[in-house]
MDTraj code that builds the backbone (N, CA, C; nanometers):
import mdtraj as md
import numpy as np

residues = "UNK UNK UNK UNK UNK UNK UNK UNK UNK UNK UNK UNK UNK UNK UNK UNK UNK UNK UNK UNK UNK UNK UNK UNK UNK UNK UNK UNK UNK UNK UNK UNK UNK UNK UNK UNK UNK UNK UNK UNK UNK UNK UNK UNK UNK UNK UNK UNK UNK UNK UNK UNK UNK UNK UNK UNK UNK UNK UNK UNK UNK UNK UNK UNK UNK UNK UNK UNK UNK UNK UNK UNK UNK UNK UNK UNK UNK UNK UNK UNK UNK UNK UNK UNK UNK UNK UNK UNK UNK UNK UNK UNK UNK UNK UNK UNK UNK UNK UNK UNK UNK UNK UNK UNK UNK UNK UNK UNK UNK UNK UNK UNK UNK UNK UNK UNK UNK UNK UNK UNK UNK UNK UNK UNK UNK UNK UNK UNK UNK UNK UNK UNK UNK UNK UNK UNK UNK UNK UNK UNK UNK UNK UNK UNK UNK UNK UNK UNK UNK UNK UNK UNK UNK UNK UNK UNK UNK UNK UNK UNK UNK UNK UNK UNK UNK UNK UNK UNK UNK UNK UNK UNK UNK UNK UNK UNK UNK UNK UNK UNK UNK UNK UNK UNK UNK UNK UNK UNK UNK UNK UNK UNK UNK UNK UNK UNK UNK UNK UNK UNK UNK UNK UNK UNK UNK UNK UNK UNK UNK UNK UNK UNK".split()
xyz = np.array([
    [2.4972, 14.3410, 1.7748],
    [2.6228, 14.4175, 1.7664],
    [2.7140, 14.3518, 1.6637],
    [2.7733, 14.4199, 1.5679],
    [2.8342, 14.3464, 1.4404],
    [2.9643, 14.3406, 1.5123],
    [3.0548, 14.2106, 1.4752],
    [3.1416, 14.1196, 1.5044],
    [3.2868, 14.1848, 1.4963],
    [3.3635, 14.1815, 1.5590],
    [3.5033, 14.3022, 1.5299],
    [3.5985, 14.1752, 1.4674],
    [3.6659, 14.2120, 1.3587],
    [3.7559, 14.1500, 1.2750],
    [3.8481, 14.1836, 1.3565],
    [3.9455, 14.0366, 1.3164],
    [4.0569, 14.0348, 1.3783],
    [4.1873, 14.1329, 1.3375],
    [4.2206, 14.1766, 1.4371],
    [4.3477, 14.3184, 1.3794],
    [4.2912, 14.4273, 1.3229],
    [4.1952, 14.4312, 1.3404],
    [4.0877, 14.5606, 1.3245],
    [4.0896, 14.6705, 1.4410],
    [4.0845, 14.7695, 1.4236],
    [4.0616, 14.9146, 1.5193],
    [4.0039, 14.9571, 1.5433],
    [3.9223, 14.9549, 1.6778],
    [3.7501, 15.0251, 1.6893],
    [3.8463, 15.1472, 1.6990],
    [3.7279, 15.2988, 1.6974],
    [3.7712, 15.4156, 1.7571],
    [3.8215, 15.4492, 1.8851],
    [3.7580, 15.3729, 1.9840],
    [3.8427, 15.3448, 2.1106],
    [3.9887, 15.3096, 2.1581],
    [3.9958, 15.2146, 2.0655],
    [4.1094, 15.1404, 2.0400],
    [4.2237, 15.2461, 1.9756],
    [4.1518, 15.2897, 1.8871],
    [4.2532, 15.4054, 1.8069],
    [4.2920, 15.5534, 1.8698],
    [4.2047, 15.5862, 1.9920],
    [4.2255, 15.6865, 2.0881],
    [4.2749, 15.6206, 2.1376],
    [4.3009, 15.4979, 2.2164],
    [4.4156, 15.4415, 2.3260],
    [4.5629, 15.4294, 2.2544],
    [4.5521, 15.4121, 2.1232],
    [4.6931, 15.3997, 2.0757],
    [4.7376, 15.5218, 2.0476],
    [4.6688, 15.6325, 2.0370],
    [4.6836, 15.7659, 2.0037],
    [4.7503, 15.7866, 2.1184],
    [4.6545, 15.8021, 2.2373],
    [4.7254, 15.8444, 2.3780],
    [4.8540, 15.7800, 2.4013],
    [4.8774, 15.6664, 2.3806],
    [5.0010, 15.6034, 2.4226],
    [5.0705, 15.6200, 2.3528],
    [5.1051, 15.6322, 2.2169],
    [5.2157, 15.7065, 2.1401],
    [5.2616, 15.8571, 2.1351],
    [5.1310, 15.8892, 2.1770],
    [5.1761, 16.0259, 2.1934],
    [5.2578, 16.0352, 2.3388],
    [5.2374, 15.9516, 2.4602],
    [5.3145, 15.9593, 2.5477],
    [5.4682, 15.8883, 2.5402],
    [5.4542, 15.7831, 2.4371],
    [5.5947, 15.7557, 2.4219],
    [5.6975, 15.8602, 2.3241],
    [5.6005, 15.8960, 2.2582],
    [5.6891, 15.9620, 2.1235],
    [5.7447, 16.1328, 2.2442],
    [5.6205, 16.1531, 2.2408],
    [5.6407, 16.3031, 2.2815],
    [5.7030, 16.3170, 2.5095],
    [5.6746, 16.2011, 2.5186],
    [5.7126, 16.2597, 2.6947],
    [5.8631, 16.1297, 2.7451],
    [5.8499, 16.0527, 2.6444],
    [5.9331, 15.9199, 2.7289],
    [6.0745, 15.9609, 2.7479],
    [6.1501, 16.0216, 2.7119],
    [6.2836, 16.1067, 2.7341],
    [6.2705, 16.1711, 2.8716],
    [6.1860, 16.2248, 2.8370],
    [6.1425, 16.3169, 2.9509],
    [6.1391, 16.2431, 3.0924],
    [6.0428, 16.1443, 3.0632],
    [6.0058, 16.0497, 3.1876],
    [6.1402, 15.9246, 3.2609],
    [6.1838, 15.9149, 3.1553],
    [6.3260, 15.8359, 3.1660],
    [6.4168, 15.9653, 3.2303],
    [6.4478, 16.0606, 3.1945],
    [6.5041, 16.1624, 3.2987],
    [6.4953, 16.2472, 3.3767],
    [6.2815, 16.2030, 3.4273],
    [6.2436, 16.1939, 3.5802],
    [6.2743, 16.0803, 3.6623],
    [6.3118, 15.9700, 3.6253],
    [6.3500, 15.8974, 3.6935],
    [6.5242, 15.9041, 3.7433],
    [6.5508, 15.9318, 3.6253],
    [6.7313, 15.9656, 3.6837],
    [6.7332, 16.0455, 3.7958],
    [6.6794, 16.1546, 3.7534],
    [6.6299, 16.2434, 3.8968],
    [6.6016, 16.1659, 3.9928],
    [6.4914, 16.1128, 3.9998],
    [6.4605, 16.0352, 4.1295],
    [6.5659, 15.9262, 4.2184],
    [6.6403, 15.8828, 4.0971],
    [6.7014, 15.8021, 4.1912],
    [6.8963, 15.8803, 4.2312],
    [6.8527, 16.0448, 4.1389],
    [6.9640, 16.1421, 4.1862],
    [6.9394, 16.1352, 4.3182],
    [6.8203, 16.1864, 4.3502],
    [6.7554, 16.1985, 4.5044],
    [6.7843, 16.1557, 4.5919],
    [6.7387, 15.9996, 4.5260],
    [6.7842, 15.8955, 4.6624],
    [6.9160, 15.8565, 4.6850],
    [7.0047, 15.8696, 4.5601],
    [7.1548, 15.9178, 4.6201],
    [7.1698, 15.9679, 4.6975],
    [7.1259, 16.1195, 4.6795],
    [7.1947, 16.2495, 4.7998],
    [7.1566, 16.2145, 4.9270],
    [7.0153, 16.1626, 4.9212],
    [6.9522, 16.1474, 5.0683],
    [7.0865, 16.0330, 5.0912],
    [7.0816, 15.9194, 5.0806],
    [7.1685, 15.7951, 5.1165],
    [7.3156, 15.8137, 5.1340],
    [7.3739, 15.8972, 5.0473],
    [7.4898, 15.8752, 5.0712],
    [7.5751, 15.8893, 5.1245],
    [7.5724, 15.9665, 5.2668],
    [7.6704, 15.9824, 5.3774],
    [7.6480, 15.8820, 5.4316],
    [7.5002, 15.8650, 5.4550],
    [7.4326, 15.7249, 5.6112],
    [7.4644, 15.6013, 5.5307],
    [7.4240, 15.5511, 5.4077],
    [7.4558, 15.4440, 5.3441],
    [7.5943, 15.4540, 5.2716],
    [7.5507, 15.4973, 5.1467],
    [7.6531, 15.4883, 5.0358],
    [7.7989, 15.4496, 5.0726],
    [7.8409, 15.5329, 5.1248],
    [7.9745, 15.5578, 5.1249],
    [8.0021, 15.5052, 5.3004],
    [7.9372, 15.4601, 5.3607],
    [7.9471, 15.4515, 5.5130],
    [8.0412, 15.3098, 5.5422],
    [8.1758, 15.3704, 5.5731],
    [8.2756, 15.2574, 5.5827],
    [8.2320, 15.1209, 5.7066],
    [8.1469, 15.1426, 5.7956],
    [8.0634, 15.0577, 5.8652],
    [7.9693, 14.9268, 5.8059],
    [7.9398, 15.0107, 5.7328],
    [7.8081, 14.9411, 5.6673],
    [7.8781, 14.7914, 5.5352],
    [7.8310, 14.6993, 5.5505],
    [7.8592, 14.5650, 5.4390],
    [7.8541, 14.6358, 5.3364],
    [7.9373, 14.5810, 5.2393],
    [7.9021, 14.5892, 5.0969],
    [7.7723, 14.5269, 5.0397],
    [7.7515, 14.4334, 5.1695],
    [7.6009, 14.3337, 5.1320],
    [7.4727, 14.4208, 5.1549],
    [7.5050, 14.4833, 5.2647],
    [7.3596, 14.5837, 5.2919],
    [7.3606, 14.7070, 5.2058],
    [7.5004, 14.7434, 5.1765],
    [7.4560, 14.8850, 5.0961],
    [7.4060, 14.8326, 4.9432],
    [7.4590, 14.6386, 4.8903],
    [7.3618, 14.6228, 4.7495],
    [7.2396, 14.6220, 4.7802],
    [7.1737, 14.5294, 4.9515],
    [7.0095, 14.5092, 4.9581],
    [6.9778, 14.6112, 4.9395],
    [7.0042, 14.7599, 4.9890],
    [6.9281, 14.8873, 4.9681],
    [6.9616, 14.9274, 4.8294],
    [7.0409, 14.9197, 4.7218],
    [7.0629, 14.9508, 4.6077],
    [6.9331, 14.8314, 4.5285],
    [6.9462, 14.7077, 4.5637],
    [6.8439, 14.6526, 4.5026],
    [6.6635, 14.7129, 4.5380],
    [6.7042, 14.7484, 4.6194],
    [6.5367, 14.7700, 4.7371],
    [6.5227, 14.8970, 4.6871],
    [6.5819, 14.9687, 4.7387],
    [6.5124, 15.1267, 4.7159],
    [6.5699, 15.2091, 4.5577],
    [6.7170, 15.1951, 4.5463],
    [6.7900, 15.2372, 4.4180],
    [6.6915, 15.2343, 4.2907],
    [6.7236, 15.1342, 4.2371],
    [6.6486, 15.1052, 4.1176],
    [6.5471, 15.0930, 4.1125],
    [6.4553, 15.0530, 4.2525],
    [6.2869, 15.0852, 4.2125],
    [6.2630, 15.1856, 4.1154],
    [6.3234, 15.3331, 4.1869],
    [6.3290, 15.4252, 4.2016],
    [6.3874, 15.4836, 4.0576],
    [6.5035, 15.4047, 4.0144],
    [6.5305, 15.4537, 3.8550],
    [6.4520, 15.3933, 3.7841],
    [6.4129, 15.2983, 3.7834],
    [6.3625, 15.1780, 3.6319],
    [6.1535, 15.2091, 3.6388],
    [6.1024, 15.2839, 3.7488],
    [5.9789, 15.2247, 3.7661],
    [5.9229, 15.2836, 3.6186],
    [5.8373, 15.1588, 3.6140],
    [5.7656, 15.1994, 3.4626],
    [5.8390, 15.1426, 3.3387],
    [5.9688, 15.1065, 3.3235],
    [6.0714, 15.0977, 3.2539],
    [6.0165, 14.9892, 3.1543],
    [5.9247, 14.8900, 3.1599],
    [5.8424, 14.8291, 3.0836],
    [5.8301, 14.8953, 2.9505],
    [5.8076, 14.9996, 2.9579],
    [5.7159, 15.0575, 2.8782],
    [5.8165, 15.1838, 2.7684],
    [5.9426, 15.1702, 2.8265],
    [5.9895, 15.2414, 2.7861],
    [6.0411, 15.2714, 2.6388],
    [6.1187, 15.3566, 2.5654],
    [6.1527, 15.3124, 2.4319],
    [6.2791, 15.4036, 2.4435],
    [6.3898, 15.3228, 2.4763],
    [6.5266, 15.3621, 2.4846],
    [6.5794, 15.3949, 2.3314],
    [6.6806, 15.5170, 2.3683],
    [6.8177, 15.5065, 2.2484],
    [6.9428, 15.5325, 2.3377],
    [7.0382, 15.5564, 2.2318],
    [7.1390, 15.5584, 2.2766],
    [7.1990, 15.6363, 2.3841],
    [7.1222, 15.7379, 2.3971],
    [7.1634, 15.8317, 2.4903],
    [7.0679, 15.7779, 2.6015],
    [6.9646, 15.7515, 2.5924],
    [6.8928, 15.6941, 2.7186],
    [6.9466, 15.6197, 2.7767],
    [6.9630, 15.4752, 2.7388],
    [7.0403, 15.3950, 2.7999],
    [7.2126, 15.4070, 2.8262],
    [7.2958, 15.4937, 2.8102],
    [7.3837, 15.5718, 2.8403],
    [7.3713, 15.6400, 2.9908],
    [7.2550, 15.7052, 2.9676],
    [7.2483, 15.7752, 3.1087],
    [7.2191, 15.6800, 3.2376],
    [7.0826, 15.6096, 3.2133],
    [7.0504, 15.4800, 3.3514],
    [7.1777, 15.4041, 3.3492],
    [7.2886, 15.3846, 3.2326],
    [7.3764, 15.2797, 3.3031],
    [7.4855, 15.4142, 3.3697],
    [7.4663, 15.5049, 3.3487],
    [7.5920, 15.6051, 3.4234],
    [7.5329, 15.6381, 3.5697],
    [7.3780, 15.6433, 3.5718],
    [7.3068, 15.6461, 3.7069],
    [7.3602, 15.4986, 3.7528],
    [7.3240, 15.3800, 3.7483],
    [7.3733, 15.2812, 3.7754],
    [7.4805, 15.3206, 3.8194],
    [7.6082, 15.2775, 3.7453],
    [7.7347, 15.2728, 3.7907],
    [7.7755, 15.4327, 3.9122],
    [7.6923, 15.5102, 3.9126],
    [7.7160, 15.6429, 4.0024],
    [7.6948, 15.5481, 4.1674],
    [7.5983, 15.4742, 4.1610],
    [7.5964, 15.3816, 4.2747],
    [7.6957, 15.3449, 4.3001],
    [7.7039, 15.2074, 4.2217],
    [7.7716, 15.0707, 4.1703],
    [7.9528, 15.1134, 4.2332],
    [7.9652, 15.2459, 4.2133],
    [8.0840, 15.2923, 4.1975],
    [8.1460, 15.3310, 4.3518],
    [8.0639, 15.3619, 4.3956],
    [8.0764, 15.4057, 4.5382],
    [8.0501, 15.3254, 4.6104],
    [7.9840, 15.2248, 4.5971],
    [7.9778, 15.1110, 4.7114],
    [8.1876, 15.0447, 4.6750],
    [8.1785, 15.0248, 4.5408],
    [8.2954, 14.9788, 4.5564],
    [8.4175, 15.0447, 4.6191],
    [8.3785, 15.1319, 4.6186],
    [8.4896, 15.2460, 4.6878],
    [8.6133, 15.3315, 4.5925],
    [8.4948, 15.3220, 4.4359],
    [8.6105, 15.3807, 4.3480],
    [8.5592, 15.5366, 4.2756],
    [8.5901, 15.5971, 4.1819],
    [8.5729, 15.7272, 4.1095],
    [8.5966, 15.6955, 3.9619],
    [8.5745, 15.7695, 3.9247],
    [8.5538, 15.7476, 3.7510],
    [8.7250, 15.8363, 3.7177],
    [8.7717, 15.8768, 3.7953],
    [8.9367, 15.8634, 3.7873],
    [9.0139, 15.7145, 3.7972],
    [8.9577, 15.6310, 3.8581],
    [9.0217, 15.4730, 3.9008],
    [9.0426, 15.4565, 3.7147],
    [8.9369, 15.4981, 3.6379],
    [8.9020, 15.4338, 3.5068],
    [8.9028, 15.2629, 3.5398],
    [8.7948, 15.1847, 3.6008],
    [8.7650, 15.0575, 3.6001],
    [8.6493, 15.0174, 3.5727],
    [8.6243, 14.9306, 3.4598],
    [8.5343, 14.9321, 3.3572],
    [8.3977, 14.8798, 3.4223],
    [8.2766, 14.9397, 3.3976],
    [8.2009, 14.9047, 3.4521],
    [8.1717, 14.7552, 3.4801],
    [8.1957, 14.6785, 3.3955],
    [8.1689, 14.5295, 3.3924],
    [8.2430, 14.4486, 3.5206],
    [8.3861, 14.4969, 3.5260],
    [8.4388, 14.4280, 3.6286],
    [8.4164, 14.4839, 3.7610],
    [8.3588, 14.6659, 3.7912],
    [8.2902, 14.6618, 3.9040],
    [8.1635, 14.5956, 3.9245],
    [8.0985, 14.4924, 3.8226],
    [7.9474, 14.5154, 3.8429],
    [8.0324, 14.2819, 3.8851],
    [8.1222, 14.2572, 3.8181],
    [8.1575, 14.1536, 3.8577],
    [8.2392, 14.1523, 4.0104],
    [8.2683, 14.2062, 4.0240],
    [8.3486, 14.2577, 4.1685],
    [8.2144, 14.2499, 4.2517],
    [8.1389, 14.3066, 4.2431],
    [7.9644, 14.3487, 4.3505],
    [7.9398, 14.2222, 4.3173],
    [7.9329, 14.1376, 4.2120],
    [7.7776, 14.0465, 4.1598],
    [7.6990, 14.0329, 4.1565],
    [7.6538, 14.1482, 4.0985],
    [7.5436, 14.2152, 4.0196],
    [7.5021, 14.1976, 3.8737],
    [7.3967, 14.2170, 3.8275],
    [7.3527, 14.1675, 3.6906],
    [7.3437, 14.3374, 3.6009],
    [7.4025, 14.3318, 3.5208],
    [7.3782, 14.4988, 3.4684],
    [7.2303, 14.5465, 3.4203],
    [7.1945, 14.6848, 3.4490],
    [7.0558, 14.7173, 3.4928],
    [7.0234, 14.7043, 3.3495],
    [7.0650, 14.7357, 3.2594],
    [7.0358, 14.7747, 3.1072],
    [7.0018, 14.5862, 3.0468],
    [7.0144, 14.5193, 3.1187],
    [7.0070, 14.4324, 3.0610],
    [6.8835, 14.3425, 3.1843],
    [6.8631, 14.3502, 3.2961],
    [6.7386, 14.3414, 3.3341],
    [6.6265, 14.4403, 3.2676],
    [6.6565, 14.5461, 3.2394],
    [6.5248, 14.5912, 3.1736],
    [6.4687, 14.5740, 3.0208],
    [6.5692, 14.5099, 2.9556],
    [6.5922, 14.4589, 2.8381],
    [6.5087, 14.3505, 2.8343],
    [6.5065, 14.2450, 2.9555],
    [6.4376, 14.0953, 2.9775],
    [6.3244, 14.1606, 3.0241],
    [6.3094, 14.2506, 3.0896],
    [6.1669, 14.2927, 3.1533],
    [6.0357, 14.3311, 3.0016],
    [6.1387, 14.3864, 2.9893],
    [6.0600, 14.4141, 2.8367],
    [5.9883, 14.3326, 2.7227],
    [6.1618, 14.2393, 2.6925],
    [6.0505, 14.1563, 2.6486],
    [6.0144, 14.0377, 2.6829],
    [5.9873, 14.0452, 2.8252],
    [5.8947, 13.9621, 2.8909],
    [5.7720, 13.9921, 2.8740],
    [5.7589, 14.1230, 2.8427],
    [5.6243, 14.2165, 2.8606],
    [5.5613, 14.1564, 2.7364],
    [5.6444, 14.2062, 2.6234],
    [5.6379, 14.1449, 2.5125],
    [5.5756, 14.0166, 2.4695],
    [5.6248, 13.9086, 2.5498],
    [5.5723, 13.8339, 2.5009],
    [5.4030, 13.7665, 2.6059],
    [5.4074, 13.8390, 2.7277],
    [5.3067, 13.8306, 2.7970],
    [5.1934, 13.9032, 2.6797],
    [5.2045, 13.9637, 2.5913],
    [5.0981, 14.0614, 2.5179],
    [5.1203, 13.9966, 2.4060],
    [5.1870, 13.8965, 2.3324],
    [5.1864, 13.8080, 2.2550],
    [5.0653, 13.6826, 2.2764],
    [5.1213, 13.6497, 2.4147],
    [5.0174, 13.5309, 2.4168],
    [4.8959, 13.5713, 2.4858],
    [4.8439, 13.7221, 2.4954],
    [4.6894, 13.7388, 2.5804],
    [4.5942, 13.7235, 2.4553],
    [4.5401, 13.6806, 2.5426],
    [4.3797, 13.5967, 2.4768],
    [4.3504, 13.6936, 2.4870],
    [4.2476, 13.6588, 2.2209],
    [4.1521, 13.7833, 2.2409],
    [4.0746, 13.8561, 2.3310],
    [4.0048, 13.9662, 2.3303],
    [3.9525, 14.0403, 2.4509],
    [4.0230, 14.1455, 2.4816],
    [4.1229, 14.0825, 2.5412],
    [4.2181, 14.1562, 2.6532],
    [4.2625, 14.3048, 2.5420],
    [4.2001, 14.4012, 2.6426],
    [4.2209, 14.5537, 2.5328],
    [4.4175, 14.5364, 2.5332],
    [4.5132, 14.5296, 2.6109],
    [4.6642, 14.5781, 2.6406],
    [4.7051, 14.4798, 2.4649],
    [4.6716, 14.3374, 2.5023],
    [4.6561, 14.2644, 2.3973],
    [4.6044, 14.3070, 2.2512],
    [4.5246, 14.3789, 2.2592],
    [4.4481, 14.3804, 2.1223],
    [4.5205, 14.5078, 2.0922],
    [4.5693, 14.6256, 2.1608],
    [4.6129, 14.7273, 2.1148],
    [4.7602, 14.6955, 2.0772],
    [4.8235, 14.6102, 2.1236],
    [4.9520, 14.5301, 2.0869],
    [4.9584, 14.5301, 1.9279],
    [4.8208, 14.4253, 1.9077],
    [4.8273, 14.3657, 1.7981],
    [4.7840, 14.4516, 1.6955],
    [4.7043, 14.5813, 1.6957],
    [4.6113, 14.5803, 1.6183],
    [4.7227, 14.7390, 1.5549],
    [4.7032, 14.7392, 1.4180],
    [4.7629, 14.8799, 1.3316],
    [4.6282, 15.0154, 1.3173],
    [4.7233, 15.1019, 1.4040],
    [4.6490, 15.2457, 1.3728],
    [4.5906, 15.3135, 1.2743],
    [4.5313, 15.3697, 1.2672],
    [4.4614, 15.3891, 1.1008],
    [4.4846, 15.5637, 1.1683],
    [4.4769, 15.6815, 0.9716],
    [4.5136, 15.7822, 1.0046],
    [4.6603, 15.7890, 0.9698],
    [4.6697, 15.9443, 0.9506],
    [4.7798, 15.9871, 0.9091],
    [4.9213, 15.9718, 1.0553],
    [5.0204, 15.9799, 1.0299],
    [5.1244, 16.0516, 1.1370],
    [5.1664, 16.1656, 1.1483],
    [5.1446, 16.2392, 1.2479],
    [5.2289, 16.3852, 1.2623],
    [5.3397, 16.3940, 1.1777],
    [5.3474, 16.5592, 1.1482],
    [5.4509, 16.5843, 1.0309],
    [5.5974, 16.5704, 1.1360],
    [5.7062, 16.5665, 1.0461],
    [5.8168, 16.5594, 1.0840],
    [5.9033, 16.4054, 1.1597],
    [5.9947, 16.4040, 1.1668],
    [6.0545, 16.2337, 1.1935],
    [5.9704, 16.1432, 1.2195],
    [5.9748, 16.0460, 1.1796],
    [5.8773, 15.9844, 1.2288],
    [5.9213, 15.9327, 1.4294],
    [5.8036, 15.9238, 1.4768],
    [5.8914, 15.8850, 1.6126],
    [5.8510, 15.6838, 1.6470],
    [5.8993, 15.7219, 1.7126],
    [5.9051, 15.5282, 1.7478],
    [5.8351, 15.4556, 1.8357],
    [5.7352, 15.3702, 1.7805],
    [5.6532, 15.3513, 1.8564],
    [5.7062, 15.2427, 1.9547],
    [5.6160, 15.1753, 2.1120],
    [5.7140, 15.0772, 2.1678],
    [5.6824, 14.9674, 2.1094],
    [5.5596, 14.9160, 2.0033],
    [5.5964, 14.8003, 1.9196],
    [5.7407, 14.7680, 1.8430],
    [5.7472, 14.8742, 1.7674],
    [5.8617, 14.8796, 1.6985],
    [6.0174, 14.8690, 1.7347],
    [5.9721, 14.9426, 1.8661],
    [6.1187, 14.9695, 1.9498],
    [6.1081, 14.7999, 1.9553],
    [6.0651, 14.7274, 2.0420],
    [6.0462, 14.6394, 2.1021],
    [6.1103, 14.4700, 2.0441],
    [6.0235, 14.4749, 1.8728],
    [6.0880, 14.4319, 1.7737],
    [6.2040, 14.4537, 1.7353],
    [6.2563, 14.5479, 1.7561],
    [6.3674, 14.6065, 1.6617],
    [6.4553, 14.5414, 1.7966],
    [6.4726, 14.5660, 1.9015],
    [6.5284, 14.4726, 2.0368],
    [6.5069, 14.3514, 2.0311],
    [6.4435, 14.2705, 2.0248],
    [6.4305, 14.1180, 1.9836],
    [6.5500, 14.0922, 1.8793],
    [6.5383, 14.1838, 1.7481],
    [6.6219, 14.1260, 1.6610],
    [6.7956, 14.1672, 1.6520],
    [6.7699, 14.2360, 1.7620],
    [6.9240, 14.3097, 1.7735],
    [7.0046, 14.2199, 1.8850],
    [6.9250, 14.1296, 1.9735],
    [6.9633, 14.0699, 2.1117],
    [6.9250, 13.9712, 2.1044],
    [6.8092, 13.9101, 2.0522],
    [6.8541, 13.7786, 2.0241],
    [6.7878, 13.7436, 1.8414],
    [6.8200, 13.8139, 1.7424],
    [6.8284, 13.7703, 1.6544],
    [6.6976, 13.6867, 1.5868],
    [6.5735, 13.7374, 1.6474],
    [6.4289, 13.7274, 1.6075],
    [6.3950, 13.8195, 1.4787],
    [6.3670, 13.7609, 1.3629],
    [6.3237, 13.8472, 1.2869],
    [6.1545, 13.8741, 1.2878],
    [6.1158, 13.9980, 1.2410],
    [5.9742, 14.0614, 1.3288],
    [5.8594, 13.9770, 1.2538],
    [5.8673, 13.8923, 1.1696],
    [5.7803, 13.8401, 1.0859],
    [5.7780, 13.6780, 1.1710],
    [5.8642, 13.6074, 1.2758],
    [5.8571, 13.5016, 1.3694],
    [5.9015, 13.5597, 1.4713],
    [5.8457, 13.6605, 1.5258],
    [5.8666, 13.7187, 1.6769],
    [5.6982, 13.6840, 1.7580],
    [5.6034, 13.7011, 1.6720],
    [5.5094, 13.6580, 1.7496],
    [5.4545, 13.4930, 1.7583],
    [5.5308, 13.4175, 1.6678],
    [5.5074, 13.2420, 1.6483],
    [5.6520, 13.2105, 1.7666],
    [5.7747, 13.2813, 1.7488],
    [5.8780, 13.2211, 1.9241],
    [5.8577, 13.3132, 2.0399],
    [5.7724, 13.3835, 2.0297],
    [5.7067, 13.4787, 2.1429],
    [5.5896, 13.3899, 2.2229],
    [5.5593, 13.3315, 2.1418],
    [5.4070, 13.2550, 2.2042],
    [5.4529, 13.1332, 2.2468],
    [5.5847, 13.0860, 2.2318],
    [5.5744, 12.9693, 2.3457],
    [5.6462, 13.0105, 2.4542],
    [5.6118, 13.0123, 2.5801],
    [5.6230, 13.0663, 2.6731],
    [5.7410, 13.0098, 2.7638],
    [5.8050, 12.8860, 2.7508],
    [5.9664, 12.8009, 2.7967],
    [6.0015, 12.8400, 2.6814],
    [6.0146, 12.8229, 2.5192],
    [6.0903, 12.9026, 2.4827],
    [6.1712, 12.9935, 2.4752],
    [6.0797, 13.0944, 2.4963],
    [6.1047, 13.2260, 2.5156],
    [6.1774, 13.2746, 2.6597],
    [6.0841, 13.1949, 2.7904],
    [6.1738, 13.2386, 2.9012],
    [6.3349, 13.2090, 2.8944],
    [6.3430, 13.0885, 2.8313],
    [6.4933, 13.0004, 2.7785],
    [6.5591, 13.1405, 2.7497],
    [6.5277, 13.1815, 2.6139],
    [6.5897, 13.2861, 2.5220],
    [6.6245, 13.4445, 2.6277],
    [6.4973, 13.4432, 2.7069],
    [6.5714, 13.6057, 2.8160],
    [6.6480, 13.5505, 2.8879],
    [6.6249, 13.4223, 2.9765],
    [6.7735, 13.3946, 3.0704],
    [6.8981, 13.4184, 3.0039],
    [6.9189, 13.3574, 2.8811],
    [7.0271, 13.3452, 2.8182],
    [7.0750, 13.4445, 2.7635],
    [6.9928, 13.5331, 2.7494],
    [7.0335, 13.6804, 2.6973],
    [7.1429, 13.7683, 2.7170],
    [7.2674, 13.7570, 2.6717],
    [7.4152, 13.8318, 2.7331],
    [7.3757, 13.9951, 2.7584],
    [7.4783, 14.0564, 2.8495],
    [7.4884, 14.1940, 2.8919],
    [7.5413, 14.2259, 2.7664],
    [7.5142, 14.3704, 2.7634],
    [7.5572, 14.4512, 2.6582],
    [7.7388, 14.4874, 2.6518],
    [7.7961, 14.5042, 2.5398],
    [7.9561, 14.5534, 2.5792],
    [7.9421, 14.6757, 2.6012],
    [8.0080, 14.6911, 2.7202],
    [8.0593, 14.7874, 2.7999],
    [8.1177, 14.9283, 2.6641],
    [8.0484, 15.0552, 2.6987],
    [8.0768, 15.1302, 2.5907],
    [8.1938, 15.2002, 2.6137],
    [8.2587, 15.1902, 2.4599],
    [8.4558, 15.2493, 2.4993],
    [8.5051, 15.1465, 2.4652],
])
top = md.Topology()
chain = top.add_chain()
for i, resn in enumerate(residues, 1):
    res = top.add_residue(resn, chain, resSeq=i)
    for name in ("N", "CA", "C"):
        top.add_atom(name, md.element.get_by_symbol(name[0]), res)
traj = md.Trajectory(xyz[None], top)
C-alpha cells in the first residue's frame, strides 16, 4: 500500500471535509438557532416552578441554569462557527435567564456584565470561546493517524461553490485565536502544541465587552 504524504488528502478524507463544511457553511446558523429554541423551551417549561419562584435560592435556580440551561443552549457548540449576530443571540438567550433569576427586565437597563457579576457567573460567550479552542488545540497535538486530526490538518483539493465564500471552522477558529489572544495563524499550531502553555493562555482569556 503506497505511503500517504504528510498534509495530503485521500478521497475519503476529502468527502469528510466536504460533509463537514457543507454542514458548517450551509446548516450552522440554523443549528445555533435550534439550540436557542431548545433552551427557549426549557425556559417556558421552568419558569413559573424555577425561574422566577420567589422560594427558591438564587443558588439553586444557578445549579439548574448550570445543569440543565446551557447544556441545552451550547450542546455541540465546539464545533460551531459564530458571527456577530450568532453570538448576539446565545448571549441575549443567556442573559433572558441570567435576568430573571436576578429579578430584573431589560427596562432596569443593567448591563449584562454587572448582572453576570452580581450572580458570579462566567459569561457563556466566553466559555465557549475556551471550549473551542481547547478543541483546537486537542487537534493540534493528535498524533498522526487520528482521522479528526488529519482532517484538521490536511487542505481540500477542488474547486469552492460559487458565490461568498463561506467559513470554514479552521479558519473561524484561527481567525479567534488571533482576535483573543493575539496568535498569528502561521505560530498557532507551534503555541497550540504545548499543552500548559496554551491551557495558561484560555484561563487567562478576558470576557468580551459588553455590546453598547
Amino acid at each position: 500500500m503506497p505511503s500517504q504524504a504528510p498534509g495530503s488528502v485521500t478521497p475519503r478524507m476529502n468527502r469528510m471535509m466536504s460533509i463537514r463544511q457543507g454542514k458548517v457553511a450551509g446548516r450552522m446558523e440554523r443549528e445555533i438557532d435550534r439550540r436557542i429554541g431548545a433552551a427557549s423551551a426549557v425556559m417556558r417549561t421552568l419558569h413559573g416552578s424555577v425561574v422566577v419562584k420567589r422560594e427558591l435560592s438564587r443558588k439553586a435556580k444557578l445549579s439548574i441554569y448550570q445543569s440543565i440551561y446551557v447544556p441545552a443552549l451550547t450542546y455541540g457548540h465546539e464545533l460551531w462557527v459564530m458571527t456577530e449576530r450568532t453570538r448576539s443571540r446565545v448571549q441575549a438567550a443567556e442573559m433572558s435567564f441570567l435576568r430573571r433569576v436576578a429579578g430584573l427586565s431589560l427596562r432596569d437597563r443593567v448591563r449584562s456584565s454587572v448582572i453576570r457579576e452580581e450572580l458570579g457567573v462566567d459569561p457563556l460567550l466566553l466559555r465557549v470561546e475556551r471550549s473551542q479552542m481547547r478543541w483546537l488545540g486537542h487537534l493540534v497535538r493528535m498524533p498522526p493517524g487520528r482521522l479528526p486530526g488529519e482532517v484538521f490538518r490536511a487542505r481540500p483539493t477542488g474547486r469552492r461553490p460559487r458565490g461568498r465564500p463561506r467559513t470554514r471552522w479552521r479558519d473561524y477558529v484561527s481567525r479567534l485565536a488571533w482576535e483573543r489572544l493575539g496568535i498569528p495563524q502561521e505560530e498557532l499550531a507551534e503555541v497550540a502544541g504545548e499543552r500548559e502553555v496554551w491551557a495558561s493562555l484560555l484561563r487567562l482569556l478576558p470576557p468580551r465587552p459588553d455590546p453598547g
